[in-house]
C-alpha positions as CSV (number, residue, x, y, z in Angstrom):
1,X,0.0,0.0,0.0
2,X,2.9,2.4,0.7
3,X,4.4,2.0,-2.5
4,X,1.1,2.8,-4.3
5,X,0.5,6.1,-2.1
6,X,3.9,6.8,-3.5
7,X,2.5,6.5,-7.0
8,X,0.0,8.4,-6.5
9,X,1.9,10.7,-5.0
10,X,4.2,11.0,-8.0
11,X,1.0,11.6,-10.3
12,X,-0.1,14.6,-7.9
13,X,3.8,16.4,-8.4
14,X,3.2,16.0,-12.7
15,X,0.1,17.7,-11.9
16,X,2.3,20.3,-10.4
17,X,4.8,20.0,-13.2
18,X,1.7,20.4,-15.9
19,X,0.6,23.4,-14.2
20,X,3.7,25.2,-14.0
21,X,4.5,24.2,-18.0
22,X,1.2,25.8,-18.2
23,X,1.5,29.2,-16.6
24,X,5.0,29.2,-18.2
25,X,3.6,28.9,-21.8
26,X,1.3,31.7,-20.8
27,X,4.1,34.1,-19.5
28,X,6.4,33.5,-22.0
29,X,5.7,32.5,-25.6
30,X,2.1,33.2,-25.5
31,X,2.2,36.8,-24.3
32,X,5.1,37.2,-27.0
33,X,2.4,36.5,-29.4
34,X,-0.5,38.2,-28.0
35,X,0.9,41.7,-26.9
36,X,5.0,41.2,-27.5
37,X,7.9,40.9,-24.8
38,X,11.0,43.2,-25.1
39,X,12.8,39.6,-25.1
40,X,12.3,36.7,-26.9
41,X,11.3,34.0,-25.0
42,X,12.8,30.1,-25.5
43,X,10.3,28.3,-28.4
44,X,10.4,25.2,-26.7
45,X,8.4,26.8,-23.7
46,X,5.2,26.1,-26.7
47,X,5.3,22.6,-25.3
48,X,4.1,23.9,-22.3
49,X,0.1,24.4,-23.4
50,X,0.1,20.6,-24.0
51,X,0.8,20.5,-19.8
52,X,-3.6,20.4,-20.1
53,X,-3.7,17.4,-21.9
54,X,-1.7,16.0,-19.1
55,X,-3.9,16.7,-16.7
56,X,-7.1,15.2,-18.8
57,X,-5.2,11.9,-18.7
58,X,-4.4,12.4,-14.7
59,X,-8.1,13.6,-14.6
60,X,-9.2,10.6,-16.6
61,X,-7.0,8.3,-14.2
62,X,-8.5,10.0,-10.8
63,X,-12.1,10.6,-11.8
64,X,-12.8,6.8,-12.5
65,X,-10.8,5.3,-9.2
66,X,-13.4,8.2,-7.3
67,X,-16.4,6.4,-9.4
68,X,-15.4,3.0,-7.8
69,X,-15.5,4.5,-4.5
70,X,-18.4,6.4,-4.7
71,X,-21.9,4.7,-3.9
72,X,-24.6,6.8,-5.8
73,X,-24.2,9.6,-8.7
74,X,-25.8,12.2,-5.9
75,X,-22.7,11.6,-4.2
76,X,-20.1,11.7,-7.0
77,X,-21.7,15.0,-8.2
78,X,-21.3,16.3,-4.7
79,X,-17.8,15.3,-4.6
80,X,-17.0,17.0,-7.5
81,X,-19.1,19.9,-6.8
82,X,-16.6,20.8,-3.7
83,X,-13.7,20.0,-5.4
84,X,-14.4,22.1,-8.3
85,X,-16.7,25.4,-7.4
86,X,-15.4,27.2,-4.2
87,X,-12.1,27.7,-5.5
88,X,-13.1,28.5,-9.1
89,X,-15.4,31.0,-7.3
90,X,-12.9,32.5,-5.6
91,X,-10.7,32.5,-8.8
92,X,-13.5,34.3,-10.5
93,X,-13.9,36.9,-8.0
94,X,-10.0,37.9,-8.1
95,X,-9.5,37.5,-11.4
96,X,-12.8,39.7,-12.3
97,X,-11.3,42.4,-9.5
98,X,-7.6,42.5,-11.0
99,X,-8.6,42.5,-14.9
100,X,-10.8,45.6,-14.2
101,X,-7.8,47.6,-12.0
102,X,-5.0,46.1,-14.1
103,X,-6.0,45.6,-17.3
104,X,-5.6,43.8,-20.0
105,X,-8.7,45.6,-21.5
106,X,-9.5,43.0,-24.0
107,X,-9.7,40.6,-21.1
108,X,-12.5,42.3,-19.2
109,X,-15.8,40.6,-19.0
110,X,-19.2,42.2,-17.9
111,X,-20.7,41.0,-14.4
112,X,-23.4,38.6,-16.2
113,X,-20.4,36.9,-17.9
114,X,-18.5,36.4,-14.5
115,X,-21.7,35.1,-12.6
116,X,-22.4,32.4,-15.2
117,X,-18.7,31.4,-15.3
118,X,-19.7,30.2,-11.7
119,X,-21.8,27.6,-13.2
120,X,-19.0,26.5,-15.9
121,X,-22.4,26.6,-18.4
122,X,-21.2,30.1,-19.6
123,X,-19.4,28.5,-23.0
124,X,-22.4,26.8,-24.0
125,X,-24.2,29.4,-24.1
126,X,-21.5,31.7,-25.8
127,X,-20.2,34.2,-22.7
128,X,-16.9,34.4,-22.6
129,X,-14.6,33.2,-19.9
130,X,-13.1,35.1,-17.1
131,X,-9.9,33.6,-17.9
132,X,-9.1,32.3,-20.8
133,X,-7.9,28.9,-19.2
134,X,-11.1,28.1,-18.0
135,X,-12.1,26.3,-21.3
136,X,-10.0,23.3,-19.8
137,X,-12.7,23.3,-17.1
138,X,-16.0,23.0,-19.5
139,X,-14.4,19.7,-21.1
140,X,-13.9,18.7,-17.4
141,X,-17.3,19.2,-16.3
142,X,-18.7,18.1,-19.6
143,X,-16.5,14.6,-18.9
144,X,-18.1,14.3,-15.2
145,X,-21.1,14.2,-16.5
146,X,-20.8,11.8,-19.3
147,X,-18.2,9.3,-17.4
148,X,-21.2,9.3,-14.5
149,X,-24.3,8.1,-16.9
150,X,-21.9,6.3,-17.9
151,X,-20.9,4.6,-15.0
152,X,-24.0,4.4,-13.1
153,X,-26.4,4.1,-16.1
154,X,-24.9,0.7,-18.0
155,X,-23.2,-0.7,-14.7
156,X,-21.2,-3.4,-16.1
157,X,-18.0,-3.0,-17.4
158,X,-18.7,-4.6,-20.9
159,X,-21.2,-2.2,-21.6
160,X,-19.5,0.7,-20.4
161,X,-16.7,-0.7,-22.7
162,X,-18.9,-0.7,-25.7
163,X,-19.2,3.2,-25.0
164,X,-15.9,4.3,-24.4
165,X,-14.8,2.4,-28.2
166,X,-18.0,4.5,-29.8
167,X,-16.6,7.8,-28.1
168,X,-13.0,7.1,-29.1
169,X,-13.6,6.0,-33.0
170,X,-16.3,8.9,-33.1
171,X,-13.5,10.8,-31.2
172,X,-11.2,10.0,-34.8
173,X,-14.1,10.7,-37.6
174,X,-14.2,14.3,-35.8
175,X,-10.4,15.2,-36.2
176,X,-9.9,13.7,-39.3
177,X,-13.0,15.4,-41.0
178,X,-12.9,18.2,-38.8
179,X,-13.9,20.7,-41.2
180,X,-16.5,18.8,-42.6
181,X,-18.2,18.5,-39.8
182,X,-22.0,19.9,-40.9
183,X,-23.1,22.7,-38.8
184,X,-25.8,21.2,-37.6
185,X,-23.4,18.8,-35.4
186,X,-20.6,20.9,-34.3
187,X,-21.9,21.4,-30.9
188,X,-22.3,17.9,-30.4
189,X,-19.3,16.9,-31.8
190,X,-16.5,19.7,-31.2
191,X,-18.6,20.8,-27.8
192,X,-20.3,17.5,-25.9
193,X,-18.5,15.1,-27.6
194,X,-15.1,17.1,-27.2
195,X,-13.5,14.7,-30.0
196,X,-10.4,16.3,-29.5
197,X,-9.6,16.0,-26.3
198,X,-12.2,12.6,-24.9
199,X,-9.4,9.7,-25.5
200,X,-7.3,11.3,-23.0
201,X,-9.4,10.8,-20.5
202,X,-10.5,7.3,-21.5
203,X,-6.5,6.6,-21.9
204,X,-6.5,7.8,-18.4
205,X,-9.2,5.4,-16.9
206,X,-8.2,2.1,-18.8
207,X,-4.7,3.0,-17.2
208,X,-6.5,2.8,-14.1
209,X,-8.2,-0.2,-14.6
210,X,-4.8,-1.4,-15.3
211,X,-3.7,-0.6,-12.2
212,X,-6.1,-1.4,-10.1
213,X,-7.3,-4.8,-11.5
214,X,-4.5,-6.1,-13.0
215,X,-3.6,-6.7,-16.6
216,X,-6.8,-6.1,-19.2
217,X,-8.1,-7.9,-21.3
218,X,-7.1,-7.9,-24.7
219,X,-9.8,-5.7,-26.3
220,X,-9.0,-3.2,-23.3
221,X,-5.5,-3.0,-24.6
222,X,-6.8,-2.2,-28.2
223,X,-8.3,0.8,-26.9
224,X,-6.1,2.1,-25.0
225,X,-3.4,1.8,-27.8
226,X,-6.4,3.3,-30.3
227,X,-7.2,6.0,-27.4
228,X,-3.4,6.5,-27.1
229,X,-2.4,6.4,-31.2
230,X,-5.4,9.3,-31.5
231,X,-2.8,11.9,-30.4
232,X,-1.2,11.2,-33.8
233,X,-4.1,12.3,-36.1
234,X,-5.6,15.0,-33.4
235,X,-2.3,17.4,-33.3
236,X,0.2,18.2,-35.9
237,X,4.1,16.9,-34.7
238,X,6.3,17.7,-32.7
239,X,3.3,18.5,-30.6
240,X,1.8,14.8,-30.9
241,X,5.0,13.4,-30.3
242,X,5.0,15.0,-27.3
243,X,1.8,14.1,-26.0
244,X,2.9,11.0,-26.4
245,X,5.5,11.3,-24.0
246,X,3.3,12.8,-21.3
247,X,2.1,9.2,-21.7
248,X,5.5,7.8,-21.2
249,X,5.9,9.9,-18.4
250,X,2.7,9.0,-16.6
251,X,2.8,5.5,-17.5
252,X,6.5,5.6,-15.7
253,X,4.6,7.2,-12.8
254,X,1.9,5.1,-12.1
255,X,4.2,2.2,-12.9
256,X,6.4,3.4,-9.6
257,X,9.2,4.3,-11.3
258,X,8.8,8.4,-10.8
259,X,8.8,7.9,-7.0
260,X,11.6,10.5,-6.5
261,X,8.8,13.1,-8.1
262,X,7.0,13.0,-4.7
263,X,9.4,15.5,-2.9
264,X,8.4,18.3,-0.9
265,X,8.6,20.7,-3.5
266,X,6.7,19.1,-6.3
267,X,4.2,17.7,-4.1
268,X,3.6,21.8,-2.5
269,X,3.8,22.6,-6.2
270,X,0.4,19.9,-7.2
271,X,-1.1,21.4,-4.4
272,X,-1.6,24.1,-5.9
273,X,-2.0,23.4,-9.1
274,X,-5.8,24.1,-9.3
275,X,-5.8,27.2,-7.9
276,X,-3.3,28.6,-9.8
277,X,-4.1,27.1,-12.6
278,X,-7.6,29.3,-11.6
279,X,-5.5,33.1,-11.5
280,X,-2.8,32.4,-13.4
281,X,-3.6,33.5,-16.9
282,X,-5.0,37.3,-16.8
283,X,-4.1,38.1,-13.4
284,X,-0.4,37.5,-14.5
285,X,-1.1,39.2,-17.7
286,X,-2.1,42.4,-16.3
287,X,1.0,42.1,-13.8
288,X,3.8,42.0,-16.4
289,X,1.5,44.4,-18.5
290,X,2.1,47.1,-15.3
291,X,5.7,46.1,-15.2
292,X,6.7,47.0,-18.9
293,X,3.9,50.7,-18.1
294,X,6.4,51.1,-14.9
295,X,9.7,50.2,-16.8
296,X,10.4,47.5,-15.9
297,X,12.1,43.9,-17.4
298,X,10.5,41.6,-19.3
299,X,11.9,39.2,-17.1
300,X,11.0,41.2,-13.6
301,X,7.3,41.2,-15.0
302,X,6.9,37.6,-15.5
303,X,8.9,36.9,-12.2
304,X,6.9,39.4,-10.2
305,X,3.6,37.4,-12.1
306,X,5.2,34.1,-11.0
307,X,5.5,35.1,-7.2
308,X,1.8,36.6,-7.3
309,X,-0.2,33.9,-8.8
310,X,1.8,31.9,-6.6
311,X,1.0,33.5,-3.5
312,X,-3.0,33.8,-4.4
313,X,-2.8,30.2,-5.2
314,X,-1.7,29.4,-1.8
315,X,-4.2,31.7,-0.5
316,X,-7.3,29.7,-2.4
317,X,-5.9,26.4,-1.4
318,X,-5.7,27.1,2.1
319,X,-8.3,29.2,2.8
320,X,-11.4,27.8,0.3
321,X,-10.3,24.6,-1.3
322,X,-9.2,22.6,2.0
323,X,-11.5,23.8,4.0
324,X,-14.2,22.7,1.6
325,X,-13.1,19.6,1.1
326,X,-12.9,18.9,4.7
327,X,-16.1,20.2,5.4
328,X,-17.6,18.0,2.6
329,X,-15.5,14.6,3.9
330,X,-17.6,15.6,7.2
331,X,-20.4,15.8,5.5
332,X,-19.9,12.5,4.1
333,X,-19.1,10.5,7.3
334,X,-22.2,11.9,9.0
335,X,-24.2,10.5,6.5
336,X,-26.3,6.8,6.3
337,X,-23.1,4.5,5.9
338,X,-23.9,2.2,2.5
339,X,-21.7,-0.2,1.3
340,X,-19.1,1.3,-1.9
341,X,-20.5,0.2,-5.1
342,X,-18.1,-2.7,-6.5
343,X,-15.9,-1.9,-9.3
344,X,-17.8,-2.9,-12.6
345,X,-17.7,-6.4,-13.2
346,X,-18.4,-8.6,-16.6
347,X,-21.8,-9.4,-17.4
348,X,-22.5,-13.2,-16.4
């Protein structure tokens, strides 16, 4: 048991990692491109937006061990519920508060935009986001939702199965006639199907399964190679080859070969890695934005971003995630104890 908290532990630093290859991509190349640095940054920093498909496969990976552990889909909603919304809200609130005293302009939204946000309903129904990295959220959310009919609708592993090959070889058609797509289905397919980005998380559960139950059968390993291989076909190289990796990486992980990963550091570092992955975008945008108005460095903007979003990150965790969390857990042991649903087993 040690040795798989350890592995675990490893997967919640690369969370950490993602994050930070995240906020970095952000910072560096991607304000370049947006409103130009007086510097220019490293290229290979690009790699770090592909830190979110990281965390789909982590999310695919953790999601699916919580559905095995979780007794009814009131329960499972209510889970994610407090692991999600009172520390988006409190992202929403700051980063509303600091676009409107520090700019950038073009990233203001009105109040009605911020207060659907809250719900994480506000792209379907075409508001924009209060930060732009909250469209990483929506596919969450959208995934939580399917993965729990899902789970608690078919019951048996076979049948859920059956689903999870339809999604990933719809998942294909939609990339490789992306364009063709008729109008009419774009929001099923791009939006609720999110053909881009589904594999990933079923990657991330069959590697779960995997780990949990022992080796799969063989038409489990079909699709996980096919939910894998997608990467090729759904982004243009060096970008898929690197995807790819972030496979490598994780499979190393959960394998317990990344144990060293789970150091202080990294570990303080995946902490965090929700909340700053809430107030990182526009918050540090508008810092380094007031650095270059004051005269300052490229360099001492980013870095003075860096340490802000760092320190409001802290601040959420501590302060609203926790403590919302452990008010929940509480919650939860108070209420009428039922036995754990058993993982999915083959239909007799």
């Amino acid at each position: 048991m040690a040795g798989s908290s350890q592995r675990l532990s490893a997967l919640d630093a690369l969370r950490g990692i993602a994050a930070l290859g995240v906020v970095l991509f952000h910072y560096l190349p991607y304000y370049d491109k947006l409103y130009g640095h007086s510097f220019t940054p490293w290229s290979g920093l690009d790699f770090g937006r592909y830190g979110v498909h990281l965390f789909f496969i982590l999310s695919g990976f953790v999601i699916y061990m919580t559905l095995e552990r979780t007794r009814t889909p009131g329960w499972f909603a209510l889970a994610r519920a407090f692991r999600l919304l009172p520390a988006l809200w409190a992202g929403i609130a700051l980063t509303f508060l600091a676009v409107h005293l520090l700019g950038p302009d073009d990233r203001a939204v009105g109040i009605g935009a911020a207060l659907l946000n809250t719900t994480l309903l506000h792209e379907y129904l075409e508001f924009p986001h209060v930060d732009g990295a909250y469209w990483s959220l929506v596919v969450e959310a959208t995934f939580y939702c399917w993965i729990a009919i899902l789970f608690y609708g078919l019951r048996t592993w076979p049948r859920v199965r059956l689903a999870l090959w339809a999604w990933v070889l719809a998942s294909y058609a939609g990339v490789l006639w992306w364009h063709a797509i008729p109008p009419a289905m774009e929001f099923l397919v791009k939006d609720l199907l999110f053909v881009k980005y589904a594999p990933l998380f079923v990657s991330g559960m069959l590697i779960y399964r995997w780990h949990r139950h022992g080796r799969p059968e063989t038409i489990d390993l079909l699709l996980l190679a096919l939910s894998i291989s997608h990467e090729l076909v759904a982004y243009n190289a060096p970008f898929s080859w690197f995807v790819l990796g972030c496979y490598g990486v994780f499979a190393l992980a959960v394998a317990g070969y990344l144990n060293a990963l789970a150091n202080r550091p990294l570990l303080w570092l995946g902490s965090l890695s929700y909340a700053l992955y809430l107030v990182h975008q526009n918050i540090g945008y508008g810092v380094i934005g007031w650095s270059y108005d004051a005269g300052l460095p490229g360099w001492a903007g980013v870095t003075l971003a860096l340490i802000l979003v760092l320190t409001l990150a802290n601040v959420i965790h501590y302060a609203v995630e926790k403590p919302a969390l452990t008010w929940f857990r509480g919650l939860r042991a108070k209420a009428k104890p039922e036995p754990a649903p058993p993982p999915l087993q083959p239909l007799p």
